[in-house]
C-alpha positions in Angstrom: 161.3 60.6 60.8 160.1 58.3 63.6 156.1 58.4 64.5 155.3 59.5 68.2 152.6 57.6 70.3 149.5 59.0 71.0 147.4 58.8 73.7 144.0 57.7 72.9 142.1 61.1 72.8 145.0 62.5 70.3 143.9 59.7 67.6 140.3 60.2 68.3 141.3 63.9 67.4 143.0 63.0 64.1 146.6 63.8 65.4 149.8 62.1 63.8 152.8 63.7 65.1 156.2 62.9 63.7 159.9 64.3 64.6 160.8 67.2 63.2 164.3 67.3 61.6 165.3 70.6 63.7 167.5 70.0 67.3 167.0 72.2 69.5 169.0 71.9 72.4 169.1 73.8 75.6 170.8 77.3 75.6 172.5 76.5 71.9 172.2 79.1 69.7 173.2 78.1 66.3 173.0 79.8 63.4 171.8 79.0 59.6 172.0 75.2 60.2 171.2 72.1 57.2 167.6 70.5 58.6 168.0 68.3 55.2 169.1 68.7 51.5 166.5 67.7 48.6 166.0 67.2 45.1 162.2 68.0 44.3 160.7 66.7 41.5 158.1 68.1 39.0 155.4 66.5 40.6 156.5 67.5 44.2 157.4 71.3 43.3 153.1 71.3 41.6 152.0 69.8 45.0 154.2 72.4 47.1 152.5 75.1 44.6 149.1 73.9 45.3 149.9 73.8 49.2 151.1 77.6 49.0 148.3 78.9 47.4 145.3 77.3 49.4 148.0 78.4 52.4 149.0 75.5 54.0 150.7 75.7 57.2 153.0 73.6 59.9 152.3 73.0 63.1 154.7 71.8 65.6 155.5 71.1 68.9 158.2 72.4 71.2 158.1 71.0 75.2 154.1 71.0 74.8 154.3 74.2 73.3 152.2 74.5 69.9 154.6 76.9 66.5 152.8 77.2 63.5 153.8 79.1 60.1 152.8 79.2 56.6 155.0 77.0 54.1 155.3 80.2 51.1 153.7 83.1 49.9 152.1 84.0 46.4 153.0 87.2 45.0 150.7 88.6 43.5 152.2 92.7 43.3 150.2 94.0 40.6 149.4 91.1 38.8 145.1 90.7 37.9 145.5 86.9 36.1 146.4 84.8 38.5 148.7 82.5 35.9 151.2 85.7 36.5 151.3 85.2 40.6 154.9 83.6 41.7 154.7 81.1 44.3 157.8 80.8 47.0 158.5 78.4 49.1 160.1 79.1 52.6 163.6 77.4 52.7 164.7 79.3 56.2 163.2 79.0 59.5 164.2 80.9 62.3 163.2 80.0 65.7 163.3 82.5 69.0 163.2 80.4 72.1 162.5 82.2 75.9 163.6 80.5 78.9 162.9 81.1 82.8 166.2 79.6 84.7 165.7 75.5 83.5 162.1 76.0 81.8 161.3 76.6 78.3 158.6 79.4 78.4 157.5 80.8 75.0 158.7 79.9 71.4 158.2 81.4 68.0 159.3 80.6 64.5 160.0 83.0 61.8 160.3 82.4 58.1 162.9 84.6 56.2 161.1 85.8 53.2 164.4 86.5 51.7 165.3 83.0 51.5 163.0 81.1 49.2 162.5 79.0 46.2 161.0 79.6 43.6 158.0 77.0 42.6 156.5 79.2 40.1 157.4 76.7 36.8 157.2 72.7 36.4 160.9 72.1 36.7 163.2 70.6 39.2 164.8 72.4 42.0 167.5 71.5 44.8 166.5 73.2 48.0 168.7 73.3 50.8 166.3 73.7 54.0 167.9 75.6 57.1 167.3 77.0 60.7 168.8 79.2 62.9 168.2 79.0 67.1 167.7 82.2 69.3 168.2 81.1 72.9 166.4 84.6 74.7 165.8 85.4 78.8 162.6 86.5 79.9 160.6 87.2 83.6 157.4 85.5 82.5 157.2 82.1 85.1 156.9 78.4 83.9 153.1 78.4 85.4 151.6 81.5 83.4 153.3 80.2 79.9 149.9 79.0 78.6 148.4 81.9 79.0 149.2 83.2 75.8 147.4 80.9 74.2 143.9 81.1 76.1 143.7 85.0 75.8 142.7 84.4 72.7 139.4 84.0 73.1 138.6 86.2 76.1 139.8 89.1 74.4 137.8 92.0 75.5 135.9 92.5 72.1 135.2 88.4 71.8 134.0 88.9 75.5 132.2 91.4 75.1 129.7 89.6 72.7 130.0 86.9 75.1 128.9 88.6 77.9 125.8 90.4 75.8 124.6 87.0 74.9 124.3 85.8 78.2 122.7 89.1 78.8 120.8 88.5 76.4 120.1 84.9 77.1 119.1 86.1 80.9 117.2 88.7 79.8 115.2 86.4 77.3 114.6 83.7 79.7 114.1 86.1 83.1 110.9 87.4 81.3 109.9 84.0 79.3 110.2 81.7 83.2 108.2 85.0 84.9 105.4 85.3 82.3 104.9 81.7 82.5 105.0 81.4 85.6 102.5 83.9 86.8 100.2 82.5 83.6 100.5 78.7 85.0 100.2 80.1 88.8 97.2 82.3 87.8 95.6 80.2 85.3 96.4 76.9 88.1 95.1 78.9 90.7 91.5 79.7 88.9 91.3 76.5 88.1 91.8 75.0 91.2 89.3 76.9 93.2 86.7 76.6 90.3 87.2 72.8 90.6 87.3 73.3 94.5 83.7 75.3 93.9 82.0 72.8 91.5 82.6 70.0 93.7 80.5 71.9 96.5 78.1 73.4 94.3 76.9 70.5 91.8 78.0 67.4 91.8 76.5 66.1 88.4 77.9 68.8 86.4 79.6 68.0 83.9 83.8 68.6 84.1 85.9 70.8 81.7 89.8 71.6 81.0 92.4 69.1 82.2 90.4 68.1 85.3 87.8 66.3 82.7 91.1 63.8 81.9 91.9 63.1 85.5 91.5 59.4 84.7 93.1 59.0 81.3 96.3 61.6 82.4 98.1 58.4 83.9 97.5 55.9 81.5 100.8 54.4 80.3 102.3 55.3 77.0 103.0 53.5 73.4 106.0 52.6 72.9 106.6 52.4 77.0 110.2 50.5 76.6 111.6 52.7 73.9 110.6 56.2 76.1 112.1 54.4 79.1 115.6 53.5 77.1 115.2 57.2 75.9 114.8 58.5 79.6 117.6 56.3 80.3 120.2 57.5 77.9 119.6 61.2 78.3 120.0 61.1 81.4 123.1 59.6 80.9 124.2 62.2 78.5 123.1 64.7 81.3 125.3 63.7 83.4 128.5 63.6 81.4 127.7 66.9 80.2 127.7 68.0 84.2 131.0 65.7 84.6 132.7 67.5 81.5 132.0 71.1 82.7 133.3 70.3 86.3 136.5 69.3 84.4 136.5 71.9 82.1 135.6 74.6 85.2 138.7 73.1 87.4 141.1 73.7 84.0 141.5 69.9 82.8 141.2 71.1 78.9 144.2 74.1 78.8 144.5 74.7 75.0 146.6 72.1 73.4 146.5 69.2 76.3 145.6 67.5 73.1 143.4 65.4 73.4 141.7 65.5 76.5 138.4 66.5 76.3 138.0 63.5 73.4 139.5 60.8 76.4 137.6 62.3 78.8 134.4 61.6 76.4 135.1 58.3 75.9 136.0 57.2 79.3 133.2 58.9 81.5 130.7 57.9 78.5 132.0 54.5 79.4 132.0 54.9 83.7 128.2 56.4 83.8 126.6 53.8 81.7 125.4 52.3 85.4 123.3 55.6 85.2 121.5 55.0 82.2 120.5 51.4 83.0 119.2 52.1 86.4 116.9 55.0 85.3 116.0 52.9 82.3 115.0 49.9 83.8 113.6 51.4 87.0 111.0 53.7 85.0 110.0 51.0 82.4 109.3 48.7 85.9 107.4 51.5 87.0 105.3 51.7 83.7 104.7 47.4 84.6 107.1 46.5 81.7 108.0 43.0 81.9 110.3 42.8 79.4 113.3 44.6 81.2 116.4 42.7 79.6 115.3 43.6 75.8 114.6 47.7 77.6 118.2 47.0 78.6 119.3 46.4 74.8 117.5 49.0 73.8 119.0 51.4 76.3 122.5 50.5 75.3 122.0 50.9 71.6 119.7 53.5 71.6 123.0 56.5 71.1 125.8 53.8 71.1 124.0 52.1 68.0 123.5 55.1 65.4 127.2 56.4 66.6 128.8 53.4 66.0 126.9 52.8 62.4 127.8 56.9 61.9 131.3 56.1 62.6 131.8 53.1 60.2 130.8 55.3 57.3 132.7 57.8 58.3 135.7 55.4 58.7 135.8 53.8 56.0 135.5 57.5 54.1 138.6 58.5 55.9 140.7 55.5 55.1 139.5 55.9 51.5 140.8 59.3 51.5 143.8 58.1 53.5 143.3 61.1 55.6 144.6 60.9 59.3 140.8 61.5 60.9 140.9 57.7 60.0 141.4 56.0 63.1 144.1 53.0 63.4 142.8 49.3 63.6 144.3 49.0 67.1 142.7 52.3 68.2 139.4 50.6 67.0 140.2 47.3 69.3 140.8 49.5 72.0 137.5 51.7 72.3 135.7 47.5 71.5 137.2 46.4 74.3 136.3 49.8 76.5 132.4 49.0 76.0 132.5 45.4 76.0 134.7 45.3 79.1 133.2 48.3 81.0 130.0 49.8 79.4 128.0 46.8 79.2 128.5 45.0 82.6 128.1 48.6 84.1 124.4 49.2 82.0 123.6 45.3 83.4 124.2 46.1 86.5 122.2 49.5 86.3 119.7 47.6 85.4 119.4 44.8 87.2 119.6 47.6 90.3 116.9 48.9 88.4 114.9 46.5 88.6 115.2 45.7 92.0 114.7 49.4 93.0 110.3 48.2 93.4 109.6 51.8 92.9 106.1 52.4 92.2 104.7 54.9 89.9 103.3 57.9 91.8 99.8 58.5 90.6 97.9 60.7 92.5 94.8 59.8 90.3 93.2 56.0 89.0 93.3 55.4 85.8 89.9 55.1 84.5 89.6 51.2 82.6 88.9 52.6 78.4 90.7 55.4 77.2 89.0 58.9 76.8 88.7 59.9 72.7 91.2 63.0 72.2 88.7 65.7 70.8 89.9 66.9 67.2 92.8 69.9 67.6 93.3 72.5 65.3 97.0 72.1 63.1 99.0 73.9 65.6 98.6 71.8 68.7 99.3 68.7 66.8 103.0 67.4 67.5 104.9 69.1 64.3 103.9 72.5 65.1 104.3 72.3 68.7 107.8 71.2 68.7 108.6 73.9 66.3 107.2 76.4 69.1 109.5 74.4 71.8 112.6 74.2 70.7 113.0 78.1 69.5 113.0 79.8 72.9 116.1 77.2 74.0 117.9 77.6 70.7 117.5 81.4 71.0 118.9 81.2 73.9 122.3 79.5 72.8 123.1 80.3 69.2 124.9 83.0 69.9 127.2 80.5 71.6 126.8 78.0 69.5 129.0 79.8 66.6 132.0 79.9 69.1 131.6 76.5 69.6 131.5 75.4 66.1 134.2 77.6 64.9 137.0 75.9 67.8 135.4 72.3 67.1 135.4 72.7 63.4 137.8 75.8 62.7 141.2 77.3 64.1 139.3 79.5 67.4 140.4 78.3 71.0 137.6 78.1 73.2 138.5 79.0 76.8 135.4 79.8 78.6 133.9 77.3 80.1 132.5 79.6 82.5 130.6 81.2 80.1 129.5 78.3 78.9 128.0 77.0 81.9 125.8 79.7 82.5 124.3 79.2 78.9 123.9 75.5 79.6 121.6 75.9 83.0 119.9 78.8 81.3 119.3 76.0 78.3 118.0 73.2 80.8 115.6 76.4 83.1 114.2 77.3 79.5 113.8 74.1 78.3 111.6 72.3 81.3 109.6 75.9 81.7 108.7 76.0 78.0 107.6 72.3 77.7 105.7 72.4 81.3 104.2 75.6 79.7 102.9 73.1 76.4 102.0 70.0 78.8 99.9 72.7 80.6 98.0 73.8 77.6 97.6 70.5 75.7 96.0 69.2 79.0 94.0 72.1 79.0 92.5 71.3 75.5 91.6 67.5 77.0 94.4 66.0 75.1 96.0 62.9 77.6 99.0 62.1 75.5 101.4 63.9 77.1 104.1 61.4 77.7 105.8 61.5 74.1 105.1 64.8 73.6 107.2 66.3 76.2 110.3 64.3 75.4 110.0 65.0 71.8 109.0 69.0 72.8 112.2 68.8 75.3 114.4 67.4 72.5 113.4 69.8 69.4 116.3 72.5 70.4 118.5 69.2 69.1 116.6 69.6 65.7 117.4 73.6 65.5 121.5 73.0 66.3 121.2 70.7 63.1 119.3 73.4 61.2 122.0 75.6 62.6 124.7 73.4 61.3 123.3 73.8 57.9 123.7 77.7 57.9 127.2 77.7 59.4 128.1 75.2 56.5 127.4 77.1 53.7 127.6 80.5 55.0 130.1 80.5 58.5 132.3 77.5 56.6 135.0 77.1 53.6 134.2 73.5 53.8 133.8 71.7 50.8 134.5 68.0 49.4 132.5 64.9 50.2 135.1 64.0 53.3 134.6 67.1 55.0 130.9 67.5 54.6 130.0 63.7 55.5 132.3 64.2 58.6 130.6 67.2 59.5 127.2 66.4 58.9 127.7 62.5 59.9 129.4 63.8 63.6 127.2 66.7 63.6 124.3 64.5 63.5 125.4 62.2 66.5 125.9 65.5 68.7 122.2 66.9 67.6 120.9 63.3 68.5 123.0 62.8 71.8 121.4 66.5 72.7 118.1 65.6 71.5 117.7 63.0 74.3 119.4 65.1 77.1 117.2 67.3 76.5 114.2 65.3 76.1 114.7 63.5 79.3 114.7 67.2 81.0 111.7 68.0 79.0 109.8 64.9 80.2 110.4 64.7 84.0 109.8 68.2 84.5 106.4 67.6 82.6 106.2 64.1 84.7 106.9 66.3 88.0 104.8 69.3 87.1 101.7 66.7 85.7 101.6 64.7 89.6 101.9 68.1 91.2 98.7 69.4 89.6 96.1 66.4 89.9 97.7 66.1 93.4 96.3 69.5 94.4 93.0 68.4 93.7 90.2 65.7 94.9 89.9 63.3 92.1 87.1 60.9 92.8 
């Protein structure tokens, strides 16, 4: 047995391949063969019992190509108490190989379930473990010998539901975008020539609605370093979602490359860090922050820190386990040495770029010197209930999605359809800016000023319903059970809910930010 060596992106993804003790050489059929012969022992024949009858199976790996197959069976012919089943172990395997001229093209493996052992009682056995080869010819050409493999999840029924809930989706957000956009134009519009009329009819009287706050709606936020870093990150996280889906669109993550989508992760994570610094520093310059190197810490721990803390935990569970999800020391070193040697000098730079940039904030309005009192709101336009309101629409919008995702990420599906995907992602971002303009608008409206936080944390809440989501596909979508699996889930699960969280809060907020100058622009502020 000699340990292969995996790239980067296959430990990330828990894989530890070894040789298998089965040649299979080129055109060379061979028939019942020794792999090995073994004496099991009373403890080992209880584990292989155990293993059969929660179904354990093998994968394995031919020229790239993935084989998998149960161990045994449980018999269970007529048998109500399950101390009467008999549990087999497979002792042959046979495998049926296709080839195109030089090029292996499909393979399967069979188990012969006439030639077992029987693991039923706590005794030893001698098994003798063989194989037989099958060398077959077939039309299919080396290029098209994955497809197998990806139909899986694009078979018409599967599709079908895909292609109803981006129907769906469409439908949902086609009316949601045009209702509230003829409300905001309408409502916009009235407002703007009422406020165009009271400035010539009487210029004492007094003003109303979100005119009233012209001079408070620019006033810089709490907190103005943390919302920049926040800004920063997401859009970070933005735009290696974008960078991931162009990979994933031009086929870079067939089914079983392994690995890849976890490297790719890691090392464009690592290459756009220069995008969260500049925006970082840049806006909290804006906001007169003076303080730009401790924004800049901020920035770079604001995701890296709770994954990193996440991950210890996690970690150290794994090794305590001895599962293979723990990852080796040197694996560790590596991903160190990725952000000390690349992340960081790239965020510095971003920001020092940044902070050169001498953008100014756009305000079409002064800020008046002492903040306007907010006039007491009823419960539901207080922060709680309106991010509750914010993130439904998005989430609607994906969850039908969201199930295929979590049962390839977490379970045995294939996910294939990036495509698909894509389309549910930019209906995601149109529903998301749309819906929080939409509560910018009204909170304005009711001469509330603090709009800043609000419309990141309105932006963000969809991540706070994939986490609620993650707690009904655990107990009822999920056979998940143990403290490993359910810290893993809900630790990583929890990184991926914050990491969307500020994506989509950054969307959230500079679509409010864009919609908020557009509005006091259109009018005469004195």
């Amino acid at each position: 047995m000699t340990d292969k060596k995996e790239a980067l992106g296959e430990l990330l993804n828990g894989d530890r391949l070894v040789t298998a003790p089965y040649k299979l050489d080129f055109l060379n059929d061979k028939d019942s063969k020794i792999a090995c012969k073994n004496k099991l022992t009373k403890e080992q024949v209880a584990q292989f019992r155990e293993a059969v009858s929660k179904d354990y199976y093998f994968q394995m790996y031919y020229d790239d190509l993935p084989i998998w197959g149960f161990i045994g069976k449980v018999e269970k012919e007529g048998k109500d108490d399950p101390s009467e089943y008999k549990y087999y172990l497979f002792k042959h395997l046979h495998f049926t190989i296709f080839y195109n001229k030089d090029r292996v093209i499909e393979i399967t493996a069979q188990s012969d379930p006439k030639n077992v052992v029987d693991l039923t009682e706590d005794k030893e056995v001698d098994v003798e473990f063989m194989y037989s080869v099958k060398w077959k010819e077939t039309e299919i050409p080396f290029e098209k010998r994955m497809e197998k493999y990806s139909q899986s999840s694009s078979l018409p029924h599967h599709l079908e539901i895909h292609w109803f809930s981006i129907i769906n989706s469409c439908v949902t957000v086609l009316l949601l975008t045009g209702f509230l956009a003829t409300i905001l134009m309408r409502v916009l519009k009235n407002d703007f020539v009422k406020y165009a009329h009271d400035e010539e009819s009487a210029e004492d009287q007094e003003e109303t609605g979100w005119k009233y706050i012209h001079g408070d709606v620019f006033r810089y936020p709490k907190y103005k370093s943390v919302l920049a870093a926040a800004v920063g990150s997401g859009t970070q996280l933005f735009t290696l979602t974008i960078f991931i889906f162009l990979l994933a669109l031009v086929g870079a993550f067939y089914p079983y490359n392994r690995g890849a989508l976890f490297t790719a992760l890691v090392v464009i994570y690592a290459l756009t860090a220069g995008i969260a610094g500049y925006t970082a520093a840049s806006f909290y310059c804006q906001l007169e922050g003076t303080n730009w190197v401790r924004n800049l810490l901020l920035t770079g721990c604001l995701f890296c820190g709770p994954l990193f803390l996440t991950f210890c935990f996690l970690n150290t569970v794994a090794i305590a386990y001895s599962a293979t999800a723990a990852l080796p020391f040197g694996t560790i070193v590596v991903i160190f040495l990725i952000w000390a040697l690349v992340t960081t000098p790239l965020l510095v730079l971003g920001g020092i770029a940044g902070k050169n940039s001498k953008a100014e904030f756009q305000a079409p309005c002064r800020t008046t010197k002492y903040p306007r009192e907010v006039p007491p709101l009823p419960w539901y336009r207080k922060t709680l209930p309106q991010m509750a309101m914010a993130g439904f629409l998005p989430f609607s919008a994906i969850y039908i999605e969201l199930y295929y995702i979590f049962a390839s990420v977490w379970g045995h599906r294939i996910y294939t359809i990036y495509s698909i995907l894509f389309i549910v992602f930019i209906i995601l971002l149109i529903v998301t800016a749309f819906i929080t303009v939409a509560l910018t608008y009204f909170q304005l409206a009711a001469e509330d000023h603090e709009w800043w936080w609000r419309s990141f944390l309105c932006g963000g809440s969809t991540g706070l319903f994939v986490y609620g989501y993650c707690l009904y596909y655990y107990f009822s979508r999920s056979d998940m059970s143990g403290f490993m699996q359910t810290s893993f889930f809900f630790g990583y699960m929890a990184c991926v809910c914050y990491g969307f969280f500020l994506m989509l809060g950054s969307i959230g907020f500079r679509s409010s930010l864009f919609f908020v100058r557009h509005i006091y622009h259109s009018i005469k502020c004195e």
